[in-house]
C-alpha positions, 0 to 999 in steps of 0.5 A: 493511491495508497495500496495500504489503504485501498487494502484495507477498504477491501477488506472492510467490504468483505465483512459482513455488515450485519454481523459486526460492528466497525470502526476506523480509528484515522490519524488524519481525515480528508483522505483521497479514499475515505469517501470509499470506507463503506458507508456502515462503517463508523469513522472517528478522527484519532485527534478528534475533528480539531485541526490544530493542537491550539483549538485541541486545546481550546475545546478540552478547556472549555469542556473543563477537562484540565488535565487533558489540557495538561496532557496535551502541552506536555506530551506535544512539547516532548514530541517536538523535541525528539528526534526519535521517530519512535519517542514522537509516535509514543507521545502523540499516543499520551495526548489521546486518552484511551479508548472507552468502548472495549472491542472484540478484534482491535487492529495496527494497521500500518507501516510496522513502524508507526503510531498504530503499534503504540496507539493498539498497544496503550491506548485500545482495550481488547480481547484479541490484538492484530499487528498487520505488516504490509512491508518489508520489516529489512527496511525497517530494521532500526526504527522497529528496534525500540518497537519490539516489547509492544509487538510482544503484546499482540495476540496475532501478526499477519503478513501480507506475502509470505517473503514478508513473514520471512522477513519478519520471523528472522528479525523476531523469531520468539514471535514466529508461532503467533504469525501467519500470511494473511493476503491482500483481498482481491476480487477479479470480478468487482475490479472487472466490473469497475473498468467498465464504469470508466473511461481508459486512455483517450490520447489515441496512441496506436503503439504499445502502451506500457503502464506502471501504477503506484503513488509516485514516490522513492520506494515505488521507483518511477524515477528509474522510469525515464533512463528505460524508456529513453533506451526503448526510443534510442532504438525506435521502439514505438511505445508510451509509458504511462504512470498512474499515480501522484505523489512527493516524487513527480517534481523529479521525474519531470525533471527527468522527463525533461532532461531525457526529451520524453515529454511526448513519451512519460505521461503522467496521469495523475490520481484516478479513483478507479485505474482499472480500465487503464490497466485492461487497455495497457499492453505491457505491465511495469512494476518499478518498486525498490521495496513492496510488501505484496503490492496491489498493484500488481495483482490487479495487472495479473488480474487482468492477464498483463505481460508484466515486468516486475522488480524482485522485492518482497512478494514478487516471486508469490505472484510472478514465476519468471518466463511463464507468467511475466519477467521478474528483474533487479531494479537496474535500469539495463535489466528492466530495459531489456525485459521490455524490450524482449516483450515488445519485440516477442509478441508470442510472448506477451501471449504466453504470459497472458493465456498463463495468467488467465488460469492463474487463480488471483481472487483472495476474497476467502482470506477473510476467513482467517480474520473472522477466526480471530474474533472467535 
């Protein structure tokens, strides 16, 4: 599921419902998580809850608003003409008219390149402004250029690992004293209390289970998954790979599955609500991203002291020190192959890792902290 989202539904338990009023403004409903937005929380669809522009359409006629009318066929006859990702986030924003109710904190909270930025920026009345980076801006060096004079306008830019800050200081240096690090919320003992509401693996396998967690998609990397693990078994290894995880990307790695001969080796699991107990049972933790942000995902396997294999994207090196509390690669099939191989074959290893993790420090609940500072 979306790490995006699942942070900032933690995020959202960790405001206090008494103290502020909250409202997640969503581009799309139906959503696999929007049943976990706390129930305090007041959700409004950003379109409104027609489907389709047609039926936008009807209803602002029947309510008399013509101009609206008017809005919505210009701005969607431009949007389906360009081809500039950016001009199409900024006409979807000129269909919605702004936001009456004026807020105290007003949050962008997606991909730095995205409809919120605009919508924040045009659409919101505020006191204080949020851009919130969740990736790697490096990869999103063309599709920020024509995003740049909006980020002017935010007050505030958090980023979720300091590599990311990095990252995003260098494209925008003139914005460097309004940012700072502000990390995913994670909360070892709810995760903790939540694998025990579930059940884990039910297949018996009585070898080493390796366990890789993320929407199965390009950037997460799982298609590099089947050429590793077909060295492992080249060799006799005794172990099974699981995913956890669906997405656009499945089609290929079962092809992948196929053509290696893994059908009884790569399991795809499939969406689970709640991984937690997976990733307690699992014996070997694998993070296969191309690019991340901080990455959720992991934290939770160090949260629950896993032997962890990661590749080196932005934010591994704030979680993992390399030969003390797991192995961080390059996202090559031979490096990632010989790490695994070297915790599979080295249990005093996996050991080591693990005692290490037990006193590391993963819980983040006190970044809230730095949002509350925010309101004033």
């Amino acid at each position: 599921m979306g790490g995006i989202e699942k942070a900032l539904i933690s995020m959202l338990e960790a405001i206090p419902k008494d103290q502020y009023e909250i409202t997640v403004l969503l581009m799309g409903t139906g959503g696999e998580l929007e049943s976990e937005i706390p129930k305090h929380v007041k959700i409004l669809p950003l379109y409104g809850c027609e489907k389709t522009v047609k039926e936008r359409l009807w209803n602002a006629a029947k309510s008399g608003k013509f101009i609206q009318v008017m809005k919505i066929c210009w701005y969607t006859a431009l949007a389906n003409m360009t081809k500039s990702k950016f001009k199409k986030e900024w006409y979807y924003a000129k269909r919605v008219p702004p936001i009456e109710t004026e807020y105290d904190l007003a949050i962008a909270y997606h991909v730095p390149a995205s409809l919120p930025v605009v919508f924040v920026n045009e659409n919101i009345k505020a006191k204080t402004k949020i851009a919130w980076i969740h990736s790697d801006v490096f990869n999103y060096v063309k599709q920020l250029e024509p995003f740049k004079d909006f980020y002017d306008v935010y007050d505030k830019v958090f980023c979720v690992s300091k590599y990311a800050m990095k990252h995003f200081n260098e494209l925008f240096p003139h914005l460097k004293e309004k940012t700072s690090v502000f990390y995913n919320i994670v909360d070892k003992n709810q995760m903790d209390l939540l694998s025990k509401r579930v059940e884990g693996f039910t297949d018996h396998y009585n070898g080493l289970r390796i366990l890789t967690v993320g929407r199965l998609s390009p950037e997460k990397g799982q298609d590099i998954i089947p050429e590793v693990l077909q060295k492992l078994k080249s060799e006799g290894m005794h172990v099974r790979w699981y995913c956890l995880g669906d997405g656009d990307s499945r089609p290929k790695i079962e092809e992948l599955i196929t053509e290696y001969g893994l059908q009884d080796d790569l399991i795809l699991l499939g969406t689970k609500n709640n991984p937690y107990n997976f990733i307690r049972q699992c014996d070997i933790y694998v993070q296969s991203s191309r690019h991340e942000g901080y990455c959720i995902s992991l934290a939770e396997a160090r949260a629950f002291n896993k032997p962890i294999v990661t590749t080196d994207f932005v934010g591994a090196r704030e979680q993992i020190e390399t030969g003390e509390n797991g192995f961080i690669v390059k996202f090559d099939a031979n490096e990632i192959y010989r790490a695994v191989k070297t915790l599979i074959y080295h249990q005093d290893l996996r050991l080591k890792f693990e005692s290490n993790l037990k006193r590391s420090n993963v819980t983040t609940t006190n970044e809230i902290k730095k949002l509350f500072d925010c309101v004033g």
